[in-house]
C-alpha positions, -999 to 999 in steps of 0.1 A, spaced: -126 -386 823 -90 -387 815 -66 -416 825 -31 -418 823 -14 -450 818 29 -460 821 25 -496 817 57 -517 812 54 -542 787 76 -572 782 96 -573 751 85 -609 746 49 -594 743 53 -566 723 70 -587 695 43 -614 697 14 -588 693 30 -575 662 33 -610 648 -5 -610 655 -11 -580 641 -24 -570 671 3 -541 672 1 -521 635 18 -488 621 -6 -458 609 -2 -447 580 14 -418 581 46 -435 597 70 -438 569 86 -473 559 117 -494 578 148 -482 565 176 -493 586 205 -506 570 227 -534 582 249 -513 602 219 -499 627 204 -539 628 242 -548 644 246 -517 663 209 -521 682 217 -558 692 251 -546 705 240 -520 724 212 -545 740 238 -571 747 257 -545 767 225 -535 784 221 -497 770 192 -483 772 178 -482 739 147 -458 741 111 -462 753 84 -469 727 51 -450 722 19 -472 717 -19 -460 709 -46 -476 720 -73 -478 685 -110 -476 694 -108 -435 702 -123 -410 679 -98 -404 657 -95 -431 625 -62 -440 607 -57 -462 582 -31 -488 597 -7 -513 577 15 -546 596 49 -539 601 72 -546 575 77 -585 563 57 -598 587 34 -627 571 -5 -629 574 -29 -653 549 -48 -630 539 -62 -597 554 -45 -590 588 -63 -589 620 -76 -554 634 -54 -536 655 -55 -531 688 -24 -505 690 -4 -483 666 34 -476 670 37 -439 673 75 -441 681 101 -463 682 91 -487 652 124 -486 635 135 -503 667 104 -528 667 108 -536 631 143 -545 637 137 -566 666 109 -578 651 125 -591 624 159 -607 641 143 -624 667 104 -632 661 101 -640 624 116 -672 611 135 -664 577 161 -637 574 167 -604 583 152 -582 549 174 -549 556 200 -531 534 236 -526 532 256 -490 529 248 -482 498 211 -488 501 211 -522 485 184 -547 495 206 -578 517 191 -603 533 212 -614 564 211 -635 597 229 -627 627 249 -645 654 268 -641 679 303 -656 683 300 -669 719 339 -671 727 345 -635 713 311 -623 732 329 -640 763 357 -618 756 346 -590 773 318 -555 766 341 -540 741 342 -572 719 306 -575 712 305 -552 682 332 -580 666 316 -610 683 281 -600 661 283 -609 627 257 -612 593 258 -639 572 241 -644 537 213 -666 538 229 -698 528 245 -695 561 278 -696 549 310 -666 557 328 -668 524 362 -650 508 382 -652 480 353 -637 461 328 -665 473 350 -691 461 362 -700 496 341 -708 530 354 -694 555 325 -703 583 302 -727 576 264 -723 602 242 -739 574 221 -761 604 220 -760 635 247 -786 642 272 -767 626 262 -738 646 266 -756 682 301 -773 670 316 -735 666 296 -713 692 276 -695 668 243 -684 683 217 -675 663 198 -638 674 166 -653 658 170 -678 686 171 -653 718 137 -651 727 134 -691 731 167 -712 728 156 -742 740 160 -762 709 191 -748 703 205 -757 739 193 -795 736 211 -798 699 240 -782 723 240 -810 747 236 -834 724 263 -827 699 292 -806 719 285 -807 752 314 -799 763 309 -762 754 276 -763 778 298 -745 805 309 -717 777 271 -716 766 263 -713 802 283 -683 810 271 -667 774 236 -672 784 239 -654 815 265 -624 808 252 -616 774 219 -631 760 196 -604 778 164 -604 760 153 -638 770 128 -636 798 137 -595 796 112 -571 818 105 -553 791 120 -521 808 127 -501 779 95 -506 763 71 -484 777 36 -471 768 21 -435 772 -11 -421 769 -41 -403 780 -76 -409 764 -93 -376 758 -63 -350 765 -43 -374 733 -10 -360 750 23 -386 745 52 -386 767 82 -408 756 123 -407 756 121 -373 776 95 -359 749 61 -351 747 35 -352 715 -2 -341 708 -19 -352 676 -32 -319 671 -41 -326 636 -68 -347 644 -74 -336 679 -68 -295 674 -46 -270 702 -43 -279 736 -38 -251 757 -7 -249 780 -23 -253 811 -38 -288 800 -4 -301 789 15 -285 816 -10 -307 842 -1 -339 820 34 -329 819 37 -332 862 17 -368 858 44 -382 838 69 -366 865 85 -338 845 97 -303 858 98 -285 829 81 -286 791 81 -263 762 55 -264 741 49 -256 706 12 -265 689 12 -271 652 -26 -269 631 -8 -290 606 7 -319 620 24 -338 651 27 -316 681 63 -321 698 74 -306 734 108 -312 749 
């Protein structure tokens, strides 16, 4: 019997399953290559509450058999865990999250010339305060000796190198968002009287804390193997052959669409928009 399944996951859980390794890539997903400039402009658009897509999740245990890797940089002693699920879509967005604001350790990304950085990101909390269209300004990277420099290096220009340092200026941390309570006690303790600024930054912009996990979604059937996510639909038809029109059109009106094309491929990943 087929069963159809839109669960809304929080964000919180998502991350910690990929920590886990409960939540792996197959291996036919290609690497993370998002440079810098997409890390910054995903945080931004979360802090001004965009939607930034659904993801698309399967369930292992079915017939079909991949061979499955972690996702990028993330730590295990040894041989990972078995997974439970496998990111179909969305994993350049889950490796970036991921890696800002799960794993302890910098950001591993690259810059616009495909360079290999390593970076952490903060948020200036007065120029957040500032308003929507300051964000993209109020995010900034840092190299991993915490320090903004000019002058070619010669010259520090910001200095977040603990956590102190960070509190004194307003500089949050991203890798910080998910739990902050350290952070907030160092707060109190050593400039409390930016709590009221820290207090309006945690409710106008840090979003993800506690989030709902909206935008994180997960699709699937278990025998028809049909995918709906982000206003598309995909059927593994490699592994799983043709499905006829009829079949996806029936799945199409359980996910609450009016209207799919389709187009089978023998060779690959099925996609109807």
């Amino acid at each position: 019997m087929s069963t159809f399944d839109s669960t809304k996951l929080p964000l919180t859980e998502i991350l910690g399953d990929i920590v886990k390794g409960k939540i792996q890539l197959p291996d036919f997903q290609r690497g993370w290559i998002w440079d810098d400039e997409h890390v910054r402009s995903l945080l931004v658009s979360i802090a001004r509450s965009f939607p930034v897509g659904a993801v698309m999740l399967l369930e292992t245990g079915g017939d079909a058999r991949f061979q499955v890797r972690p996702i990028e940089n993330v730590p295990f002693a040894g041989t990972p865990p078995q997974a439970e699920m496998l990111i179909l879509d969305g994993q350049q967005r889950l490796t970036t999250l991921t890696q800002v604001l799960a794993l302890d350790g910098t950001v591993k990304t690259r810059n616009d010339k495909g360079k290999p950085i390593e970076r952490y990101y903060y948020f200036n909390i007065r120029k957040a305060l500032e308003g929507h269209e300051s964000l993209d300004e109020a995010l900034i990277a840092i190299e991993p000796d915490r320090k903004l420099k000019e002058n070619f290096g010669r010259d520090v220009q910001l200095d977040l190198s603990n956590r102190e340092l960070e509190c004194q200026q307003l500089y949050f941390p991203c890798r910080e968002i998910l739990n902050s309570n350290d952070w907030e006690k160092c707060l109190y303790q050593v400039a409390k009287e930016h709590f009221d600024i820290w207090m309006e930054f945690r409710e106008k912009v840090k979003r993800l804390e506690g989030s709902s996990g909206s935008s994180i979604d997960r699709f699937y059937t278990e025998d028809d193997h049909l995918f709906y996510v982000d206003g598309r639909t995909y059927a593994l038809t490699k592994m799983w052959g043709r499905r006829s029109l009829p079949t996806v059109n029936d799945l199409i009106i359980r996910c609450g669409l009016s209207h799919v094309k389709y187009a089978a491929m023998t060779d690959g990943v099925a996609v109807a928009s």
